[in-house]
N, C-alpha and C positions, 0 to 999 in steps of 0.2 A: 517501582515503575511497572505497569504492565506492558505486554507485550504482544504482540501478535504477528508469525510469522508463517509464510509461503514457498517451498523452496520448489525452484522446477530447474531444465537446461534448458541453454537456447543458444542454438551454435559452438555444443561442447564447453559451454561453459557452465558453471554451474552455480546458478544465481537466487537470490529470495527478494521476495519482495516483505519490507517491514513497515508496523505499524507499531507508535511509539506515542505513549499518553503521557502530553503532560496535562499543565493545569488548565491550559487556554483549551485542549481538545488533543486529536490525534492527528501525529503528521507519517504520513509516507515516505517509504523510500523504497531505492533497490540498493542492495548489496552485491557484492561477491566474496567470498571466502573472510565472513565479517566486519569487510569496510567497505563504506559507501562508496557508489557511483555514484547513484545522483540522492541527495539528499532534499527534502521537502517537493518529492514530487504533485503532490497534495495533501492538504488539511481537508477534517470535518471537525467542527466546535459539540462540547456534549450537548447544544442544542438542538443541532442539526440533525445526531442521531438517536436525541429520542424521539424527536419529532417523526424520522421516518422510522422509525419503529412503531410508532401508536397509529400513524396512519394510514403506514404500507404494511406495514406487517416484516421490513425487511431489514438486516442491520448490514446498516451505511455501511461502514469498515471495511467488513469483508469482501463488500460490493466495487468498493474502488478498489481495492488490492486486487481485485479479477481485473477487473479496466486495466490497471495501472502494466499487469502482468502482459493481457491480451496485445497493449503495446507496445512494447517490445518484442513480444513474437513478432509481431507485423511488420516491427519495424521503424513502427509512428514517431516511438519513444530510445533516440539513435544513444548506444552506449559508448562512452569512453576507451 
């Protein structure tokens, strides 16, 4: 299974943000010290990112693990 991970803190805590491929595509989440808080914070389907790959020039993934992170700093995105 591959894997794709983000670790930063926020509020002393020390948290990641992961991405998890299965067959249907890649789902998100945030951890803490290896177990989920929130689990399927978002999907992308490998349609989605090759599509914005060929067209943007950008890969999807990594691009919502920044979002997914940015809220939670902010706050958007309220943890357990």
């Amino acid at each position: 299974m591959a894997l794709k991970q983000q670790s930063f803190s926020h509020d002393g805590r020390s948290l990641e943000v992961r991405a998890e491929l299965s067959p249907q595509g890649w789902h998100i989440g945030v951890f803490e010290n290896g177990k989920p808080l929130i689990g399927d914070v978002a999907r992308c389907s490998r349609k989605d990112i090759e599509s914005a790959y060929t067209k943007l020039g950008v890969n999807l993934v990594d691009q919502i693990m920044l979002q997914v992170r940015s809220k939670v700093e902010s706050g958007e995105l309220g943890l357990p």
